[in-house]
VEXMARLO-653325 format. One record per residue (C-alpha): residue number from 1; residue in three letters; chain; x negated, z negated, y negated. Coordinates in pm, 1 decimal, padded with zeros to 6 digits. Each point is the difference from the previous one (the first is absolute). Layout:
N
 resi resn chain        u        w        v
  NUM  ALA     A        X        Z        Y
...
This chain:
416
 resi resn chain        u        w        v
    1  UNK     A  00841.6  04275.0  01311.4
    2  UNK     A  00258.0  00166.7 -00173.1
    3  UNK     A  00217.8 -00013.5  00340.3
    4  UNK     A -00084.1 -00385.0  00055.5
    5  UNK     A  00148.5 -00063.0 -00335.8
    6  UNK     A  00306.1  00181.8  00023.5
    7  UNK     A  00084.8 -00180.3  00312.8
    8  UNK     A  00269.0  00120.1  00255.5
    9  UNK     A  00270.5  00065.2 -00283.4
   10  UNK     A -00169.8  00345.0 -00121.3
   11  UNK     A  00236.5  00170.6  00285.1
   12  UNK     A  00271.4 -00071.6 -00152.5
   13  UNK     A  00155.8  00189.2 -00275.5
   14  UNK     A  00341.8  00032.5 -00196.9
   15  UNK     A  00283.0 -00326.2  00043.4
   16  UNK     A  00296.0  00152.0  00061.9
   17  UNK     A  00342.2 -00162.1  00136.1
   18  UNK     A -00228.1 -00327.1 -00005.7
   19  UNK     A -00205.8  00103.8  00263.2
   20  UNK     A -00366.5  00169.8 -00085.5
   21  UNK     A -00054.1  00364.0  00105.9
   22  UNK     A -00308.1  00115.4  00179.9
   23  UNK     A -00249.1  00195.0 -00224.6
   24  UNK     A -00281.7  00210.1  00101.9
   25  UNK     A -00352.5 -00112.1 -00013.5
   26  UNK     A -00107.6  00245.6 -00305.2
   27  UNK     A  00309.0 -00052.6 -00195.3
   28  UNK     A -00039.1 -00352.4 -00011.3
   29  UNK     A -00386.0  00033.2 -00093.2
   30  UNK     A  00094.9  00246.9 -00300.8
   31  UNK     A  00253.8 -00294.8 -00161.9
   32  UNK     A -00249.8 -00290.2  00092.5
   33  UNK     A -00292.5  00216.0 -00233.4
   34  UNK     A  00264.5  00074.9 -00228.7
   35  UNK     A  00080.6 -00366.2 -00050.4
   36  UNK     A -00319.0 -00119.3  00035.9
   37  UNK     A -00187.7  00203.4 -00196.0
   38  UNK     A -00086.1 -00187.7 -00321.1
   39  UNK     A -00169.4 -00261.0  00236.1
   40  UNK     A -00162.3  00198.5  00191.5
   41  UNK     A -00342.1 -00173.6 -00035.7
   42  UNK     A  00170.4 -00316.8  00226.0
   43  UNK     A  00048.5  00236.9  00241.8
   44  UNK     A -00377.8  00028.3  00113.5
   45  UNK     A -00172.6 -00137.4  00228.8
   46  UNK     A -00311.5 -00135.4 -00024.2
   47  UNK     A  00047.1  00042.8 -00412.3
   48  UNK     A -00373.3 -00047.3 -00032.0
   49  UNK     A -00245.7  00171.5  00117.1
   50  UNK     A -00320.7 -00189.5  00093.6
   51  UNK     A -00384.1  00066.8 -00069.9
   52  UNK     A -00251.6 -00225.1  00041.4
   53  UNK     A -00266.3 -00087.4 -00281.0
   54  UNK     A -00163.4 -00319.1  00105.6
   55  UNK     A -00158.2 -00142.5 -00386.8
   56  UNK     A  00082.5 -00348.3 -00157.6
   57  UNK     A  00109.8 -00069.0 -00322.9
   58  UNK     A  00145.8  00371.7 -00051.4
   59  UNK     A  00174.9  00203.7 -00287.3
   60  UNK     A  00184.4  00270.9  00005.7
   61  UNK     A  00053.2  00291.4 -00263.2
   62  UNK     A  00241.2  00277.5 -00005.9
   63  UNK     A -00229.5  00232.2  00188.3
   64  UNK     A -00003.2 -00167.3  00293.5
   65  UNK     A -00314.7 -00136.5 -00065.3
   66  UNK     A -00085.9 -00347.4  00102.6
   67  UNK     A -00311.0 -00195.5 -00089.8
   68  UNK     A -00069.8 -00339.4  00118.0
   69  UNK     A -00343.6 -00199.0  00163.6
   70  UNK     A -00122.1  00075.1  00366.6
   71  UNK     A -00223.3 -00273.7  00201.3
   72  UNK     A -00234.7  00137.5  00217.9
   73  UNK     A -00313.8 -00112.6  00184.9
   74  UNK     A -00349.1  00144.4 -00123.5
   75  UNK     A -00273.7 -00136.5  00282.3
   76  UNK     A -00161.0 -00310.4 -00068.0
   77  UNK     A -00205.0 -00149.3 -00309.9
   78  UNK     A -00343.4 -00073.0  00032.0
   79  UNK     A -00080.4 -00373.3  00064.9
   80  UNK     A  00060.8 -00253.3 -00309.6
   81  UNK     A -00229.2 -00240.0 -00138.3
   82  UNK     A  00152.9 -00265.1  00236.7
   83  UNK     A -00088.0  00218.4  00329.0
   84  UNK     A  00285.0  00132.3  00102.7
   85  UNK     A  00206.3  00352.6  00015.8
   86  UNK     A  00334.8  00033.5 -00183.4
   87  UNK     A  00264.8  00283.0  00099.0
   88  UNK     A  00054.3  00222.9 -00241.8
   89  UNK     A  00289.5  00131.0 -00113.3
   90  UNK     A  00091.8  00232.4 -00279.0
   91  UNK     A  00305.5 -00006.0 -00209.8
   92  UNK     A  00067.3  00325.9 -00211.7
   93  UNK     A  00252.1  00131.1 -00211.0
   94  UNK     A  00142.6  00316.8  00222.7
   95  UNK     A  00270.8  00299.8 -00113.7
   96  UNK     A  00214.5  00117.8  00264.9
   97  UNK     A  00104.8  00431.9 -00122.1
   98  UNK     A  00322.3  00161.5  00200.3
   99  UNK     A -00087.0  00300.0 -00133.3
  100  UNK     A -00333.2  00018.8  00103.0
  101  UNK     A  00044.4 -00049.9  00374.3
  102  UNK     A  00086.4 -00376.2  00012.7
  103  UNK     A -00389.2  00018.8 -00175.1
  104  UNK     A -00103.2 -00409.0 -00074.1
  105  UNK     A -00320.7  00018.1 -00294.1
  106  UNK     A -00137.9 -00381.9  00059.9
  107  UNK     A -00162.7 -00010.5 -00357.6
  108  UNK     A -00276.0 -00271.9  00058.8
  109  UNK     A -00174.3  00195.5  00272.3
  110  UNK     A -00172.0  00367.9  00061.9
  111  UNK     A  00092.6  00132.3  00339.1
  112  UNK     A -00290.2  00161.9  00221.0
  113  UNK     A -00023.4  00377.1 -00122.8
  114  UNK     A -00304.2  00251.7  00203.3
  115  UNK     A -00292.3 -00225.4 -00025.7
  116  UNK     A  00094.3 -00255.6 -00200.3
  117  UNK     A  00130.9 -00263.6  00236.0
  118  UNK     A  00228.4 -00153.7 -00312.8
  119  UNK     A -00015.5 -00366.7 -00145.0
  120  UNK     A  00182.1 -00270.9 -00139.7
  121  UNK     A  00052.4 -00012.4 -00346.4
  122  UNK     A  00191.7 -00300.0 -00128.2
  123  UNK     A  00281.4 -00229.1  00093.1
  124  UNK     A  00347.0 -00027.8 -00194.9
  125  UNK     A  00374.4  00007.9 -00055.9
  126  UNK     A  00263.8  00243.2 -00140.7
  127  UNK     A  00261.5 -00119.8 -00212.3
  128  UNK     A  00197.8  00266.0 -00131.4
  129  UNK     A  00057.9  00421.7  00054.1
  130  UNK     A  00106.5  00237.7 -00258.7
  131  UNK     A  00224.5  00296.7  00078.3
  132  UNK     A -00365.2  00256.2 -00024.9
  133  UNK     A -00160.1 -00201.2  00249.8
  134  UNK     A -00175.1 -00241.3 -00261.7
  135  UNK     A -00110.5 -00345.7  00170.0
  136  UNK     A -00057.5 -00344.7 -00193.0
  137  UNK     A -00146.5 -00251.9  00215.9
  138  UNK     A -00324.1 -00285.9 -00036.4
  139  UNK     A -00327.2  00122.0  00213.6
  140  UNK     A -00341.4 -00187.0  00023.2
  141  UNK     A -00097.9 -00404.4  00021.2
  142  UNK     A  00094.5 -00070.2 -00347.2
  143  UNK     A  00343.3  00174.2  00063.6
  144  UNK     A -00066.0  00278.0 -00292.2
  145  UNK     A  00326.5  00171.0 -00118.8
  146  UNK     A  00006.6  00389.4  00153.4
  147  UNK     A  00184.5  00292.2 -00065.4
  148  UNK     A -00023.8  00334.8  00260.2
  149  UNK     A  00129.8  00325.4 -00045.6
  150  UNK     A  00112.9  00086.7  00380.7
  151  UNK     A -00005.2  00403.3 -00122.3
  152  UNK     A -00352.3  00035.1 -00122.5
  153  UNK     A -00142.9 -00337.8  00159.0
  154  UNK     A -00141.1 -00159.9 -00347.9
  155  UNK     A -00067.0 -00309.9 -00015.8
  156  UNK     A  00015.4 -00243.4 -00320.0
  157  UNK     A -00010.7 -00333.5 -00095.5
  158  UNK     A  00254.3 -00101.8 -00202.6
  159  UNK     A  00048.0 -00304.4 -00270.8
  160  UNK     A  00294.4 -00182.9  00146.5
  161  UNK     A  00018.0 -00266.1  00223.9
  162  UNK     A  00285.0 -00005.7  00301.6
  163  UNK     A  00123.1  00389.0 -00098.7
  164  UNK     A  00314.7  00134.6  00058.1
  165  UNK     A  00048.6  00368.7 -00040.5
  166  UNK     A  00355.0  00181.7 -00143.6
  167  UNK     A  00102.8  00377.7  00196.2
  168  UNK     A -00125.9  00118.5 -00281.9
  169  UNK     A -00355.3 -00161.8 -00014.6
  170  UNK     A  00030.5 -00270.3 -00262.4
  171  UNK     A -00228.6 -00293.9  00128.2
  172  UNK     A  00094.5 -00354.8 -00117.5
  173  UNK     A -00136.1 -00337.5  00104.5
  174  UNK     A -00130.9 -00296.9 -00183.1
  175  UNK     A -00333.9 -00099.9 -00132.1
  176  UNK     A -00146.8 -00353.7 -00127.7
  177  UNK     A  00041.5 -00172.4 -00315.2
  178  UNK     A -00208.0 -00273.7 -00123.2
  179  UNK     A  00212.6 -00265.7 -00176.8
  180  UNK     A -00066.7 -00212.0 -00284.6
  181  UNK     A -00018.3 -00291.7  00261.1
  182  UNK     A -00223.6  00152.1  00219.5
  183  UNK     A  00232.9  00122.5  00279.2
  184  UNK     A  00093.2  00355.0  00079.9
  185  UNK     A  00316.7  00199.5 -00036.3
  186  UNK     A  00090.7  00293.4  00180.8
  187  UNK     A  00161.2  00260.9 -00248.3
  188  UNK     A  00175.2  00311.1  00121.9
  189  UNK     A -00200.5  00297.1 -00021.8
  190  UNK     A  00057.4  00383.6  00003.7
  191  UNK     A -00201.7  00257.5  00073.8
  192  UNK     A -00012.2  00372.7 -00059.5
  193  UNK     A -00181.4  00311.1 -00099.7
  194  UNK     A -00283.7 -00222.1 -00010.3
  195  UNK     A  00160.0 -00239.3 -00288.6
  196  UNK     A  00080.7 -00367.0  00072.7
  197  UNK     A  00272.3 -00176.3 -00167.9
  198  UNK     A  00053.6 -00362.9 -00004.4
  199  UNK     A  00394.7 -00040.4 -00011.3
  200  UNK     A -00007.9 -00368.7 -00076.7
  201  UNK     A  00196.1 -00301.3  00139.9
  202  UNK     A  00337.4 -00036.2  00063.5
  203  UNK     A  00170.3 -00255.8 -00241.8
  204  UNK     A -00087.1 -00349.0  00070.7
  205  UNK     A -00268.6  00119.7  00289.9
  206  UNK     A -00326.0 -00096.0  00019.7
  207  UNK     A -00101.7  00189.8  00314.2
  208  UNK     A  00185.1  00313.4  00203.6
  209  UNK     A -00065.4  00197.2  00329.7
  210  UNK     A  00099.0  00394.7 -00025.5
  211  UNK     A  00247.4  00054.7  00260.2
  212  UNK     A  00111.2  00405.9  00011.0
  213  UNK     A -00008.8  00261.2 -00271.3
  214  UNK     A  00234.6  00310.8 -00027.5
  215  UNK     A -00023.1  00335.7 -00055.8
  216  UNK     A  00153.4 -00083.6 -00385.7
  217  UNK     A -00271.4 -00240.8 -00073.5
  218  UNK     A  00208.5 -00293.9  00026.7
  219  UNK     A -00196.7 -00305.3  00167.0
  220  UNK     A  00086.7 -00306.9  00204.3
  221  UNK     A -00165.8 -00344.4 -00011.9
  222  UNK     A  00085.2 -00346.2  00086.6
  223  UNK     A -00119.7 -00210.0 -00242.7
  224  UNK     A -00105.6 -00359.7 -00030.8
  225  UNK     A  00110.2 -00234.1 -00260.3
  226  UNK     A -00306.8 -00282.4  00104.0
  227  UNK     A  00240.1 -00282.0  00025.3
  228  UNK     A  00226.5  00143.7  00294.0
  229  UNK     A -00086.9  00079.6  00396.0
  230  UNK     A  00205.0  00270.4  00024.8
  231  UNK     A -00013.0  00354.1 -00185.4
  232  UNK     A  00242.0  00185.2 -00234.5
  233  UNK     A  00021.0  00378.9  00025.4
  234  UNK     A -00024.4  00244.8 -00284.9
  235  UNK     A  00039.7  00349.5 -00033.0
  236  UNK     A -00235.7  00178.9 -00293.6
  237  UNK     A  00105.3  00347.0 -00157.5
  238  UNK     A -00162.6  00161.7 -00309.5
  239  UNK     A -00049.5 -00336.2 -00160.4
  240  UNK     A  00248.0 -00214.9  00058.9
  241  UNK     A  00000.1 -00284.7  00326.1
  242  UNK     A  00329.2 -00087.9  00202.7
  243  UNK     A  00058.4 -00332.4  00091.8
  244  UNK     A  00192.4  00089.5  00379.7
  245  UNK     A  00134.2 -00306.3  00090.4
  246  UNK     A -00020.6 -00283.0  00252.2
  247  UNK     A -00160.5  00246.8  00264.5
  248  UNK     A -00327.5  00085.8  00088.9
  249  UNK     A -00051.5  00387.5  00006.9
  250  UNK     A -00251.5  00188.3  00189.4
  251  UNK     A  00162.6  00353.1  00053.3
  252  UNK     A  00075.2  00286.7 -00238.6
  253  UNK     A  00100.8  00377.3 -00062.0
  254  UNK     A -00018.6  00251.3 -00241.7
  255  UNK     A  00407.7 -00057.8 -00096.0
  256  UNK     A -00156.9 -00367.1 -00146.1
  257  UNK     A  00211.7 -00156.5  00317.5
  258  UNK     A -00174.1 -00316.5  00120.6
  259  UNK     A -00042.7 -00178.5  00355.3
  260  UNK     A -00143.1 -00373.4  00082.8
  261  UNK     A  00132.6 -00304.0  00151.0
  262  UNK     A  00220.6 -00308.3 -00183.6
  263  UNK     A -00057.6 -00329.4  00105.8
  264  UNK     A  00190.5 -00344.4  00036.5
  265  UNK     A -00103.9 -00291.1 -00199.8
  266  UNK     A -00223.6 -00176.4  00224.1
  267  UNK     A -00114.0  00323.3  00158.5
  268  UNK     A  00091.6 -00070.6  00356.1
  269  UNK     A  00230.5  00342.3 -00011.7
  270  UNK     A -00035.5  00333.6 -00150.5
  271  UNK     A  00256.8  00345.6 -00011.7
  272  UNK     A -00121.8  00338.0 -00059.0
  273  UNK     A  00128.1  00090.5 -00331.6
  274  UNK     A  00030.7  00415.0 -00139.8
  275  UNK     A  00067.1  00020.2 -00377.9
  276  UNK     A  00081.8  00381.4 -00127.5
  277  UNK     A -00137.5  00151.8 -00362.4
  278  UNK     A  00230.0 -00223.4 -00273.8
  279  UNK     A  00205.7 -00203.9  00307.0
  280  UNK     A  00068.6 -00238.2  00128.3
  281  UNK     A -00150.7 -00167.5  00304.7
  282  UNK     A  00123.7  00046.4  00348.9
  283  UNK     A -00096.1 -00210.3  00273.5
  284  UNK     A -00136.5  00199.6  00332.5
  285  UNK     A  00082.1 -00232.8  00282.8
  286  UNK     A -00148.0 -00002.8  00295.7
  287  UNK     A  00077.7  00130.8  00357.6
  288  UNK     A  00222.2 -00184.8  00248.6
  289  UNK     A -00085.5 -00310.6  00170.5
  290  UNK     A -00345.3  00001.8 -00270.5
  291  UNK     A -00058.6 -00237.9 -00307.9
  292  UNK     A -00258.6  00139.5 -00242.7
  293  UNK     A  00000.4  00330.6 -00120.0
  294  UNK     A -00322.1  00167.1 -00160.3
  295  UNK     A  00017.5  00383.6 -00215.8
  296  UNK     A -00396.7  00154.3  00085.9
  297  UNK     A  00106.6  00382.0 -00177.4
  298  UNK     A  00209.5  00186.4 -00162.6
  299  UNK     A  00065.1  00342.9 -00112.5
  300  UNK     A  00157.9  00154.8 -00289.3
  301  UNK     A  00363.7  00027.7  00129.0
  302  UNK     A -00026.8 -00390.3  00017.4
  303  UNK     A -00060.0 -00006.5  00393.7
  304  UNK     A -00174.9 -00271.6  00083.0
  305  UNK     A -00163.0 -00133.3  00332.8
  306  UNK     A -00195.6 -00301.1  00102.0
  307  UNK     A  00091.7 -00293.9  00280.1
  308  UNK     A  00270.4 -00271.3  00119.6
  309  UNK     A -00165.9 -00285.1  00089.3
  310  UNK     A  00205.1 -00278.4  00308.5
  311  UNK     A -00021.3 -00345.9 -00018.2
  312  UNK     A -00210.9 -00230.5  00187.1
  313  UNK     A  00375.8 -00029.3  00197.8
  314  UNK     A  00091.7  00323.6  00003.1
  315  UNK     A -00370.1  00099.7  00197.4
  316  UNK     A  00105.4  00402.4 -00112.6
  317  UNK     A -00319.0  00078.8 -00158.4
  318  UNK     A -00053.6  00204.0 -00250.8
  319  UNK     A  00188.2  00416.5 -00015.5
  320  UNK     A -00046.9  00238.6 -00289.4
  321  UNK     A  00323.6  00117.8 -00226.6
  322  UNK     A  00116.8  00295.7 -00175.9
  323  UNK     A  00181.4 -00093.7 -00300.8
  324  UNK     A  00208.0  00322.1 -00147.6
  325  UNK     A  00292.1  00040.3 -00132.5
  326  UNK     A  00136.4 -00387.3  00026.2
  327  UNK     A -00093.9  00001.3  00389.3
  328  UNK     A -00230.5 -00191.8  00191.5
  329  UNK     A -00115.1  00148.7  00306.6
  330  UNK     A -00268.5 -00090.2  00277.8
  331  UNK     A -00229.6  00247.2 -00003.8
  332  UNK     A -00039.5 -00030.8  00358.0
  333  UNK     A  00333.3  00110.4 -00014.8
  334  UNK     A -00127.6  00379.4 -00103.3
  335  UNK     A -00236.7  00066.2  00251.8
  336  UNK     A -00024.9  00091.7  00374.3
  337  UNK     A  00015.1 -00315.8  00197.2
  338  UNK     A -00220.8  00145.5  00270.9
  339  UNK     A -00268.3  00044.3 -00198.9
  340  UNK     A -00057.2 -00335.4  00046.0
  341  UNK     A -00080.3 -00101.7 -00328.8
  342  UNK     A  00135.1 -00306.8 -00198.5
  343  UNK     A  00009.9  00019.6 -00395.4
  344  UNK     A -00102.8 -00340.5 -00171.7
  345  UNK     A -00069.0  00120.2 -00330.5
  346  UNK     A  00134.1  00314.7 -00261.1
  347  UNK     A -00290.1  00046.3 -00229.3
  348  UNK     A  00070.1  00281.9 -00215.8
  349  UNK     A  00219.4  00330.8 -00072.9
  350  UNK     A -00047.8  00267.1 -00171.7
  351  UNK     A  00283.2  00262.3 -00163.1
  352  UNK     A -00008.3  00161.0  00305.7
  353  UNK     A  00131.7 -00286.2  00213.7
  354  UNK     A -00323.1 -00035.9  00185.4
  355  UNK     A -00067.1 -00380.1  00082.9
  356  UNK     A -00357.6 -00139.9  00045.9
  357  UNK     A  00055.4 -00303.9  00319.6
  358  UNK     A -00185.2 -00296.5  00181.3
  359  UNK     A  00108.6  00035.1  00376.8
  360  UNK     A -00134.0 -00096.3  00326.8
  361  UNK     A  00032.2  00075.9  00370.5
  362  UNK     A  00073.1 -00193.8  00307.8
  363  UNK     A -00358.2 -00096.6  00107.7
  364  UNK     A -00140.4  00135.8 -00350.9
  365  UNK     A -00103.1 -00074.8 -00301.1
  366  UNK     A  00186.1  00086.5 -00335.8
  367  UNK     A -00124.2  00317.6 -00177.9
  368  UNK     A  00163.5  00187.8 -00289.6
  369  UNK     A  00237.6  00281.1  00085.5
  370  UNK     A  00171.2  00251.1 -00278.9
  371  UNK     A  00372.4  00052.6  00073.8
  372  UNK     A  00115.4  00347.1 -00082.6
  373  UNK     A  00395.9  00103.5 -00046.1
  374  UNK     A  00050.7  00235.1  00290.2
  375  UNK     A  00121.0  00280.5 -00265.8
  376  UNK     A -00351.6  00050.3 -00081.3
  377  UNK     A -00316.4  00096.7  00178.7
  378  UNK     A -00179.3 -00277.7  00148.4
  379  UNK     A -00344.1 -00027.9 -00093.9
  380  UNK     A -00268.2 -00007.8  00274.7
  381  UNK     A -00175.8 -00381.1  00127.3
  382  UNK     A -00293.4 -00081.1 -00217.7
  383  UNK     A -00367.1  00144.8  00142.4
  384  UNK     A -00264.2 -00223.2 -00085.0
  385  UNK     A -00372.7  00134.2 -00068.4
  386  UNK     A -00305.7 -00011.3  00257.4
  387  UNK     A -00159.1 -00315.5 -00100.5
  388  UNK     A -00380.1 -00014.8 -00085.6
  389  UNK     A -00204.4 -00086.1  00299.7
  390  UNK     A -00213.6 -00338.2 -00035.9
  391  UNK     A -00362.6 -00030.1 -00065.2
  392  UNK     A -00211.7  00000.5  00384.7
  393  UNK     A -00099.6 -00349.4 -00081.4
  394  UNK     A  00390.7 -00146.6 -00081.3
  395  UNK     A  00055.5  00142.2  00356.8
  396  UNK     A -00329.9 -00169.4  00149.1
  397  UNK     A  00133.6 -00337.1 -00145.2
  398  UNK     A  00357.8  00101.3  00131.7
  399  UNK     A -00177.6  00052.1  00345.2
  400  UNK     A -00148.7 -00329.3 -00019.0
  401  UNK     A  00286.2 -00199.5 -00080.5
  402  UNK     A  00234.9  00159.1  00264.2
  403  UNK     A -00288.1 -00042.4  00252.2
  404  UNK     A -00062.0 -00385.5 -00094.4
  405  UNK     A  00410.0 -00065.8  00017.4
  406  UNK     A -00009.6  00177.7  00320.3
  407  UNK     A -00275.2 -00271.5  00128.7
  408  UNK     A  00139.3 -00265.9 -00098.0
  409  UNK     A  00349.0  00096.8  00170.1
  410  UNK     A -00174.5  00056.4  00317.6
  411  UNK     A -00213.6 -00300.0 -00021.6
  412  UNK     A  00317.2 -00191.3 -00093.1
  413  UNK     A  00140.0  00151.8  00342.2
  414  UNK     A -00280.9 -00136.5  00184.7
  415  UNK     A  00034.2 -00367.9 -00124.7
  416  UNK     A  00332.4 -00026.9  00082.3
């Protein structure tokens, strides 16, 4: 790579008498390093490194540690009231642990250990992953708030509704408030060390949804004012709300820098939009040839990834960016092109410039990959747990359906 970029001048060496002298090979690799030292990162060559994880709906801490939801089929129900057999398939909060082997802990279920052939436990979502491993999520059919501690494996329910979790393990979400009126607001909540603290409205709310929280305790909402469609943003910190502005944040660090999106007047357009601690705010862009730009994550040096989104003109798709340091850049851009993966979405990054991604394959289907800078170690693919086995009579039924679709193909065969 490094000889494709210096091209066919690198022979060449000293101008003297206005014509250029020939140099050797080493000497002019010595003053090329010299020179291009400082940037030696855009040097590399695939710059990410590539593992595969395969949840939905991920995080991603500063461990390496990525939890998110995995789908997976569990056998067949028994027949409903109505007579027939439903496929059944399991949705569980899951924790994906580099340093444990590529090690993936699906929460909801207990793998097959000796003679205990394993079950399934419950169905739900994570939402949010401290820097210790600690998972918020909802679990069950009435979508009860969770909390999971990834180290010891506890399991609690927690008082908040729609959690987010800080690094450091402060959970905040909203609960229910009965009005005067009869309707409900949703107040910000936090909670921790087993206290919860309403932090009231934002001026001139009635109603908020908790967007991020920070390692400094500082919250983001976007609030709603009941007479307006759209949302305002505010940023809380010991006390005191923030009105930010005509933009509608979603995306914050512990430096108090904040992410979202800005939209035009009659909402047919929107621009990605990065506002730094006590700035001002600085509009993304998008990539070339693409319209809409969306920010998904960002870390604490104010990197930020997330998507360009074409025009129904344009028919480009949708690519994941790396904002950092005023650049855009495709993120498709930073990794091997023969791995045959395309990049659609940046979803998170942590401090360590680790990027959580939505890609697919030619012939695939998308899965979530986690992008490592090539000056570290690469962690190893996720390995998924054995699976329990299902009950002798889900298989009988299984056996009965694939036998009666199989008749009725061949009997279809013979009528035509």
């Amino acid at each position: 790579m490094r000889g494709d970029m210096i091209g066919s001048k690198r022979r060449w060496g000293m101008r003297q008498s206005g014509r250029w002298l020939p140099m050797s090979r080493p000497s002019a690799v010595f003053i090329l390093a010299v020179f291009l030292l400082p940037d030696c990162r855009s040097l590399a060559s695939p710059y990410y490194q590539i593992t595969r994880i395969g949840f939905d709906f991920a995080q991603l801490n500063n461990a390496g540690q990525v939890s998110g939801t995995v789908d997976y089929y569990a056998g067949f129900y028994e027949r409903d009231s109505n007579g027939t057999y439903t496929a059944s398939w399991m949705r569980s909060p899951a924790v994906y642990d580099p340093s444990q082997g590529g090690k993936v802990t699906l929460l909801g279920v207990t793998s097959p250990s000796g003679t205990d052939p394993g079950h399934y436990d419950w169905r739900g979502t994570a939402s949010g992953l401290s820097d210790s491993g600690q998972v918020v999520g909802i679990r069950g059919a009435n979508g009860e708030s969770y909390s999971y501690d990834s180290k010891s494996g506890t399991l609690s329910d927690i008082p908040v509704n729609y959690a987010h979790i800080s690094p450091l393990g402060q959970i905040v979400g909203t609960n229910p408030v009965k009005l005067p009126d009869g309707t409900t607001s949703s107040h910000p909540v936090s909670y921790q060390n087993g206290t919860l603290t309403d932090l009231g409205l934002p001026p001139g709310m009635v109603s908020v949804n908790t967007q991020a929280v920070n390692s400094s305790g500082q919250v983001l909402v976007q609030g709603y004012d009941g007479t307006r469609a759209e949302t305002l943003s505010f940023l809380y910190n010991k006390g005191t709300w923030t009105n930010l502005g005509s933009m509608s944040a979603s995306l914050l660090n512990s430096r108090g820098d904040v992410a979202g999106v800005r939209y035009s007047g009659d909402y047919s357009s929107q621009v990605a939009v990065y506002m730094p601690h006590g700035g001002s705010a600085t509009i993304i862009g998008t990539l070339p040839g693409y319209s809409v730009s969306e920010p998904l994550g960002m870390n604490d040096r104010g990197e930020i990834v997330g998507n360009s989104i074409g025009s129904a003109t344009t028919n480009v798709g949708v690519q994941g960016f790396l904002y950092s340091n005023g650049l855009l850049t495709n993120l498709n851009d930073l990794i091997d092109p023969a791995s045959g993966w395309t990049i659609h979405q940046g979803l998170q990054i942590n401090d360590k410039g680790q990027i959580l991604a939505l890609a697919d394959q030619l012939h695939g289907g998308a899965t979530m990959l986690l992008l490592t800078p090539s000056g570290l170690d690469a962690p190893p693919d996720a390995v998924m747990p054995e699976l329990p086995v299902p009950e002798p009579s889900t298989l009988l039924v299984f056996g009965g359906l694939c036998a009666g679709c199989l008749w009725r193909f061949r009997n279809r065969q013979s009528n035509s």
